[in-house]
LUMLO-231013 format. One record per residue (C-alpha): residue in one letter; z, x, y. Coordinates in pm, whole numbers, padded with zeros to 5 digits, always signed. Layout:
REM LUMLO-231013
aZXY;...
***
This chain:
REM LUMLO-231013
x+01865+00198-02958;x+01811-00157-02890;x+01465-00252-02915;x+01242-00491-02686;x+01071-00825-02797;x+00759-00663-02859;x+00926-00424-03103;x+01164-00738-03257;x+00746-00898-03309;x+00628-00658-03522;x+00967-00603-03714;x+00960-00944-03813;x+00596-00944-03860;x+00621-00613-04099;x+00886-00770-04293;x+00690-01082-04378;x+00457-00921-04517;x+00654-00760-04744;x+00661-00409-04612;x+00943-00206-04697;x+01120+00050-04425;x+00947+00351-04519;x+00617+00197-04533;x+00602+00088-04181;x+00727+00413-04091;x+01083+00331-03920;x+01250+00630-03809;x+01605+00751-03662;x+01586+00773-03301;x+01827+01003-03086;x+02118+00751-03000;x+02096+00674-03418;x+01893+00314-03412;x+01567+00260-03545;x+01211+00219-03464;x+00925+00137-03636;x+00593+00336-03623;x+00390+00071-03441;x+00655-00034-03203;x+00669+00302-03136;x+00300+00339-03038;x+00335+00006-02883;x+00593+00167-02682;x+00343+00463-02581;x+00088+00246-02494;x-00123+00338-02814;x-00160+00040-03096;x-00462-00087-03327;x-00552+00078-03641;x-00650+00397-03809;x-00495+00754-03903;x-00373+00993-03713;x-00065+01262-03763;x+00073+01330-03460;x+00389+01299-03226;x+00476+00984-03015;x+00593+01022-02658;x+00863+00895-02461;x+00912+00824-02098;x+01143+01092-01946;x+01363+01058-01611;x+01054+01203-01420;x+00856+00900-01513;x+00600+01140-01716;x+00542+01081-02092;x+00774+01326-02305;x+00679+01405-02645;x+00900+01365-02924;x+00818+01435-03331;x+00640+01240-03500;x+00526+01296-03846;x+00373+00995-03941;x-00005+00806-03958;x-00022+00687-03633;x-00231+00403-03501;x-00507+00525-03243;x-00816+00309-03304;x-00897+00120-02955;x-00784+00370-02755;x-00861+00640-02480;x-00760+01043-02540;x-00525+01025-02232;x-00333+00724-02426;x-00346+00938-02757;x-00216+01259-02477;x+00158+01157-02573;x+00065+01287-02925;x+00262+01632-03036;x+00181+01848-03314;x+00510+02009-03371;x+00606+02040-03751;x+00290+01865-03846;x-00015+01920-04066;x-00293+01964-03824;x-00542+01759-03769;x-00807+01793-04025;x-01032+01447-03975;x-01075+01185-03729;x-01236+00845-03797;x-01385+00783-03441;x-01772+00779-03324;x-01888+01135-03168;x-01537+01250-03214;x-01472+01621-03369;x-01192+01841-03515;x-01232+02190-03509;x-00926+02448-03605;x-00696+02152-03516;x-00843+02005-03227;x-00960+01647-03193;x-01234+01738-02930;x-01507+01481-02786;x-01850+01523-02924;x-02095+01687-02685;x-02432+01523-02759;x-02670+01328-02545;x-02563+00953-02526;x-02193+01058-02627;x-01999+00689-02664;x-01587+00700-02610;x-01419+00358-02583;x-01776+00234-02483;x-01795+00475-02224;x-02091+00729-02228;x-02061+01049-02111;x-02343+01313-01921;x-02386+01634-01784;x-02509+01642-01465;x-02742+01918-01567;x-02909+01709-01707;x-03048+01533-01428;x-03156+01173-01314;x-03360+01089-01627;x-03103+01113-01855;x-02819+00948-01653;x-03108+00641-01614;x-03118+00636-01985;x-02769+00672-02045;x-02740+00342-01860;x-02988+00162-02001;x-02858+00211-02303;x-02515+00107-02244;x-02650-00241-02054;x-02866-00286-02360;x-02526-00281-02612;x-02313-00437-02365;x-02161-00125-02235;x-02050-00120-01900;x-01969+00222-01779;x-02146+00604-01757;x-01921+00899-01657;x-02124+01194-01491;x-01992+01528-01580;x-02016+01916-01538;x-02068+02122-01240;x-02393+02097-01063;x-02735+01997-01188;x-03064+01892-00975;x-03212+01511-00983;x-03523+01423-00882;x-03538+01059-00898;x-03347+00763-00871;x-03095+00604-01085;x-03052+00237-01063;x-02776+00050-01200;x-02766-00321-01344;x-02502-00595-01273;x-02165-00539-01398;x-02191-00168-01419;x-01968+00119-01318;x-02115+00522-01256;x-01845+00790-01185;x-01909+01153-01077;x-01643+01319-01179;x-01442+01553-00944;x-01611+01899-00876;x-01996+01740-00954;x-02251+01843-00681;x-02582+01660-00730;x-02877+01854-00547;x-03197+01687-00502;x-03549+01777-00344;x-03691+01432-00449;x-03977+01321-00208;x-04155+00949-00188;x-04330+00941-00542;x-03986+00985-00699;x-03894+00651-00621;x-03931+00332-00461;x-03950+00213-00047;x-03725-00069-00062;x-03605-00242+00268;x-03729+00053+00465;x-03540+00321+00282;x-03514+00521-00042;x-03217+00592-00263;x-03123+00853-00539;x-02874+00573-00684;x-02930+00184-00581;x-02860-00142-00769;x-03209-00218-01020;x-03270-00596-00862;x-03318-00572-00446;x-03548-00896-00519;x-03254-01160-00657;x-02938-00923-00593;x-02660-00785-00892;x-02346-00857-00846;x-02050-00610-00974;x-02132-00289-00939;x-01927+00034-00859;x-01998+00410-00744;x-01732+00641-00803;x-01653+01024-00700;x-01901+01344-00707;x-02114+01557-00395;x-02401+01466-00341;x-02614+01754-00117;x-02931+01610+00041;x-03021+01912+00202;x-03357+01974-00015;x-03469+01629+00094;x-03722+01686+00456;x-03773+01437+00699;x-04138+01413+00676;x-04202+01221+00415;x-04406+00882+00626;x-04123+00768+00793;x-03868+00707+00510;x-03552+00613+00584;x-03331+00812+00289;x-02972+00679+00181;x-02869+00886-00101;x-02662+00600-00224;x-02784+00255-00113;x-02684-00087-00236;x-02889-00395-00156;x-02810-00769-00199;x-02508-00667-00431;x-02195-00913-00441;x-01895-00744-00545;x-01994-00376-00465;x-01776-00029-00443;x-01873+00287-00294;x-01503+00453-00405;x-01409+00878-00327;x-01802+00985-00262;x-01927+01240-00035;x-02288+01260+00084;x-02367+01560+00348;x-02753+01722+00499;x-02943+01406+00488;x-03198+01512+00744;x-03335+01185+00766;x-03154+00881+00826;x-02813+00725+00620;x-02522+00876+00401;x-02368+00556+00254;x-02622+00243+00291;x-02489-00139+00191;x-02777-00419+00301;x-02680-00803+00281;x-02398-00696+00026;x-02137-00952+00004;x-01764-00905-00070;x-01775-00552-00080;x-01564-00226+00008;x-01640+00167+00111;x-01314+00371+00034;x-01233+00711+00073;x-01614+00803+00124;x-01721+01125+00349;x-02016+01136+00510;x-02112+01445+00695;x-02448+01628+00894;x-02653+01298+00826;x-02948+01213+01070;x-02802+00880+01188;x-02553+00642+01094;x-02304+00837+00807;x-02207+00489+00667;x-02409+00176+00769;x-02366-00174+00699;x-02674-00335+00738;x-02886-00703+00760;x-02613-00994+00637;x-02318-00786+00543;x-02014-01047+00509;x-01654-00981+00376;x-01704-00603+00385;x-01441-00357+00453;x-01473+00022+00511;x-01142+00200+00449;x-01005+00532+00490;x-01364+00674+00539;x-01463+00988+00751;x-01748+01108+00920;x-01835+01441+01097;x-02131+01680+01228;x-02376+01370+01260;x-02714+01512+01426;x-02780+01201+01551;x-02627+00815+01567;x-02321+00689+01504;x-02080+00807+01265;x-01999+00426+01108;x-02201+00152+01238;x-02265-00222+01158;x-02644-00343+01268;x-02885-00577+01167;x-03149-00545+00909;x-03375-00266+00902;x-03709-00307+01015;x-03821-00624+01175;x-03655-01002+01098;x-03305-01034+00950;x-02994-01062+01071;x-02631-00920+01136;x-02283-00918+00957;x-02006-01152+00948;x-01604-01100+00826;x-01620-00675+00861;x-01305-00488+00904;x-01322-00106+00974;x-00955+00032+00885;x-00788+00400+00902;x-01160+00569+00931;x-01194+00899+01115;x-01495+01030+01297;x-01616+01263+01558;x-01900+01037+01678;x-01886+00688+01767;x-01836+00352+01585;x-02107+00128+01660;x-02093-00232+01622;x-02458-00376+01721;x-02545-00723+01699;x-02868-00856+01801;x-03103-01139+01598;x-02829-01381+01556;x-02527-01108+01614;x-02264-01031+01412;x-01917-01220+01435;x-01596-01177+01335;x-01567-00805+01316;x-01211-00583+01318;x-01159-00210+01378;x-00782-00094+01329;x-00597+00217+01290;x-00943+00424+01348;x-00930+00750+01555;x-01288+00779+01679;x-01456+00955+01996;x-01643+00542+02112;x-01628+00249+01990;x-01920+00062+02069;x-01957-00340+02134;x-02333-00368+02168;x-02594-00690+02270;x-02461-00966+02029;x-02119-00955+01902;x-01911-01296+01906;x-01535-01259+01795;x-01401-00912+01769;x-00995-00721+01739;x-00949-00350+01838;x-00637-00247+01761;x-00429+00050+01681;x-00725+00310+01737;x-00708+00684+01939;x-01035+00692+02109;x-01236+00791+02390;x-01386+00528+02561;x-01490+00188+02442;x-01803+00077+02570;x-01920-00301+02589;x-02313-00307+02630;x-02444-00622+02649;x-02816-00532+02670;x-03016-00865+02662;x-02693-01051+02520;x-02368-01152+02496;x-02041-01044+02432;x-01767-01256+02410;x-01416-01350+02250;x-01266-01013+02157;x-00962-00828+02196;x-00799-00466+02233;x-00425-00386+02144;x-00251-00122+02138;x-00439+00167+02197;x-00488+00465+02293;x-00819+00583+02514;x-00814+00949+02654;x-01116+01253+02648;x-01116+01467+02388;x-01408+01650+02425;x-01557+01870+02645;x-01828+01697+02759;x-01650+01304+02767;x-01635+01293+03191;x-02017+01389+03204;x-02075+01105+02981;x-01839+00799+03017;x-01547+00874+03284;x-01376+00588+03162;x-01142+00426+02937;x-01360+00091+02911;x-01702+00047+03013;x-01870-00286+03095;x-02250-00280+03096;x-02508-00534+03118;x-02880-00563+03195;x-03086-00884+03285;x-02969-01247+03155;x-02649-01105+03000;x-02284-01216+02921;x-01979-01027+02885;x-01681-01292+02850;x-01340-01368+02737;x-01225-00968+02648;x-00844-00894+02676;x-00685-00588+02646;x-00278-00551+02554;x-00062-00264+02535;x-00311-00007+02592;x-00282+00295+02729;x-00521+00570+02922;x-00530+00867+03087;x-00630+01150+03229;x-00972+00971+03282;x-01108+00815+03637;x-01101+00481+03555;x-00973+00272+03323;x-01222-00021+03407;x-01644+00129+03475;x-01821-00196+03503;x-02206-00179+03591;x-02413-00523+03598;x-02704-00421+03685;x-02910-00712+03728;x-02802-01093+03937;x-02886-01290+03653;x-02616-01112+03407;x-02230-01206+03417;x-01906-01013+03343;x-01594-01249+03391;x-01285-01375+03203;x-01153-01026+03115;x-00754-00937+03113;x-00525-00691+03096;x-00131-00757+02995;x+00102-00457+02943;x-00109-00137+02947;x-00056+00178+03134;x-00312+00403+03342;x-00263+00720+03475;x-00564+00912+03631;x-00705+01292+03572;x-00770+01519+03814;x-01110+01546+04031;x-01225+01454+04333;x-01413+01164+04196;x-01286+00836+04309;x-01007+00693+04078;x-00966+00337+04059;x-00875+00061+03791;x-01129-00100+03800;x-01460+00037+03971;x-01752-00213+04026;x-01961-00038+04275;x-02287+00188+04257;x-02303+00524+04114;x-02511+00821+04261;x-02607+00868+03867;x-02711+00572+03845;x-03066+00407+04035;x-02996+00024+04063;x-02667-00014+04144;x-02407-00276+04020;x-02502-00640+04170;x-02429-00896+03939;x-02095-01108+03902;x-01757-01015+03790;x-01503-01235+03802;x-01160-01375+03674;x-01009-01039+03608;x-00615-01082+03537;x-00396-00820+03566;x-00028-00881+03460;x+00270-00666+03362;x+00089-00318+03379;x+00155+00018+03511;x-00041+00197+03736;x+00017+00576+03833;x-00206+00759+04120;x-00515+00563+04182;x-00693+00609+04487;x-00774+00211+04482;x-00681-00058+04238;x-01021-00255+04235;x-01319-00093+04389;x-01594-00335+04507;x-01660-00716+04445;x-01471-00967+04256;x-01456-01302+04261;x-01109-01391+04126;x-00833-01141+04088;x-00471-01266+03948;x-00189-00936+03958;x+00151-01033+03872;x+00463-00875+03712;x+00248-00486+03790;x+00430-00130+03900;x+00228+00110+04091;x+00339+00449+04150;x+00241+00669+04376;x-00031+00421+04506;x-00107+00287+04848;x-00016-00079+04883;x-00353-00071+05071;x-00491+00053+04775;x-00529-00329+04648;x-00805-00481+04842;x-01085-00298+05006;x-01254-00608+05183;x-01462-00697+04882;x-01245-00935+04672;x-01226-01284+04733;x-00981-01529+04545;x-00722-01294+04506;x-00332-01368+04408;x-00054-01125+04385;x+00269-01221+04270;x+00620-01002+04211;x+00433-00676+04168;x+00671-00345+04257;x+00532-00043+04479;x+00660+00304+04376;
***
């Protein structure tokens, strides 16, 4: 068996040093070449120093390692157990001593020691059982030596206060933890409005480098009462570099699941939030170059199930660079801007019940989603440069027409903007309208907005279905006065409206459009002015 460079290495290396064959351990291998010992182990991933007999492993056809004798000292030091896993026994002497710190052999066994502060590869290992205190000092610990890294193990165990990590640092729950806690105010510390079980250790100057993997964590013997506190069992703030990685968080009566604050260059992946009294995962205050991926929410008493916000509390600020991708959720996205706004935000691939665009947003991209409705509220501010493509709006839920008949709504107050929105290759129905827009005061604005290439096909009802609806509502008490204007409509289809624009506009460009089973007088009901048609087909 021809061997690779690495092997040729520490051939040559073993032979200048005078070793013979047998001392380095060279053996017959099945196509009648030779290896020796440590290319072997080199081979298996597994090299260093120290004793060990054993069996080395080979890589079979399935790609998985496949054991093969080995009779021989064997170098391990250096390494993990699932690197020394391609070890086999067969026609061996057993194992009867390891060299290795809180390592044991019993009855042939090499077995990981059990005791408090246990150190593999640098990596300490505790029970859950037994609790907060000890995981806090099981981290300490390892920051004081230089250790980076505490694995949480076991089943289920109680804590009652809160664990906080340093710079650099890495805490995994292991699959099948549950962490219970009934931990009130004097278990831990108010920062930023809130309370964590695990946070970073400096909210005052920021860590940087710090990760959260795995475990359950049940919140449900945590009240509400407790002076207003805003609880988020894991909360990060002023962290650079930070992972929330495979964690669920469920029954937080009060407030957050998932919490990052002014974290920068950061990621939630594969988290689960459920049953949480607002937001399930919140980025809050200056978030920038943060990305939520493959995250779910569900059973939220109150709030959204994802949302990005400004700080918490009074002063601060909102995000910058987020991207929302392939989440899943049976409450709304919320992306809320106000004390300087947020910019620069993208959902994609998300199948949600509303996506919210609220007060100060500048710079947005929708795309790829299966929603309900998406709602643009610009209450006292603006909303400008976004766009939608590609997807899907229809109800899903029972009660969707009593809330939002509507595939996009366009809201504003007093003083407000909503400007420069397009929308491409979407598609709704089975709603009234695919346009609700209510500007509800003469001072606030709604115009630039466009639509290229989407389709809209009404429900049933007796309400009146239109494309675009700008007139009052009999739920509503002030009806819709303010401006919209500049609406372009090009290249769409349109099945089974009653009318294509309902009330004023100031500016309406349709080109390229098929309408089926519409009245050509369907277009205009006396309330547009500036309007253009060009090449549009009647079905």
């Amino acid at each position: 068996m021809a061997t690779n460079t690495r092997d040729d290495d520490l051939s040559e290396s073993a032979d200048s040093a005078g070793e013979t064959e047998e001392s380095t351990g060279r053996t017959e291998t099945s196509d009648g070449g030779s290896v020796t010992r440590r290319a072997a182990m080199a081979l298996a991933g597994v090299t260093g120093a120290g004793l060990l007999a054993g069996g080395i492993g080979q890589v079979g056809a399935s790609g998985e390692p496949k054991p093969r004798r080995w009779n021989q000292d064997v170098d391990a030091r250096g390494h993990t157990l699932s690197e020394l896993g391609v070890l086999e026994m067969t026609d061996s002497e057993p194992i009867t001593d390891f060299a290795g710190e809180n390592l044991s052999v019993e009855d042939g066994v090499l077995n990981a020691g059990g005791n408090d502060g246990d150190v593999i590869n640098n990596v300490r290992y505790v029970d859950v059982a037994e609790g907060a205190v000890a995981v806090q000092k099981a981290v300490d610990t390892a920051d004081a030596e230089g250790h980076n890294k505490v694995v949480v193990y076991g089943d289920e165990g109680e804590w009652n206060r809160t664990v906080y990590l340093p710079s650099e640092f890495t805490l995994e729950i292991e699959d099948g933890v549950t962490i219970t806690s009934t931990m009130d105010e004097s278990d831990t510390e108010v920062f930023y409005g809130g309370a964590a079980l695990i946070t970073n250790d400096d909210h005052e100057n920021g860590n940087h480098d710090i990760t959260i993997r795995g475990g359950h964590i049940d919140f449900d013997g945590v009240g509400s009462d407790q002076d207003g506190i805003r609880w988020g069992p894991v909360w990060l703030h002023t962290v650079d570099n930070a992972l929330f990685d495979s964690i669920t968080v469920e029954n937080v009566d009060w407030r957050y699941g998932m919490v990052f604050t002014d974290c920068t260059r950061s990621k939630i992946v594969d988290c689960l939030a459920r049953n949480t009294g607002y937001d399930g995962i919140t980025l809050r205050g200056a978030c920038e170059h943060v990305d939520v991926v493959r995250c779910s929410t569900y059973d939220n008493v109150n709030g959204p199930g994802i949302q990005a916000a400004p700080s918490i509390g009074e002063g601060g600020t909102g995000g910058h660079h987020l991207t929302f991708t392939d989440c899943r959720m049976d409450e709304h996205l919320a992306i809320h801007g106000v004390r300087g706004g947020i910019t620069d935000v993208a959902v994609q691939g998300c199948s949600v019940r509303r996506i919210g665009i609220i007060q100060e947003v500048d710079g947005f991209r929708i795309s790829d989603c299966d929603v309900d409705t998406i709602a643009f509220s610009a209450f006292t501010g603006e909303i400008r440069n976004g766009r939608v493509d590609s997807c899907t709006m229809a109800p899903r839920y029972a009660d969707h027409d009593a809330q939002i008949p509507a595939a996009v709504v366009l809201w504003t107050w007093a003083d407000d903007l909503i400007e420069n929105v397009s929308f491409s290759n979407c598609t709704a129905r089975n709603l009234d309208k695919f346009v609700e827009c209510r500007i509800l005061d003469e001072t606030s604005v709604v115009r630039h907005i466009d639509f290229s290439n989407c389709a809209f096909d009404v429900g049933d009802g007796d309400e009146p279905r239109a494309f675009i609806e700008h007139t009052r509502d009999d739920d509503w008490v002030v009806d819709s006065v303010g401006e919209l204007s500049n609406v372009r409509i090009r290249g769409c289809k349109i099945w089974n409206t009653d009318s294509i624009i309902q009330g004023a506009v100031d500016g309406v460009r349709i080109r390229l459009t098929e309408f089926h089973n519409v009245d050509e007088d369907a277009l205009d009901d006396g309330n547009i002015t500036d309007l253009e048609t060009h090449q549009n087909d009647w079905w």
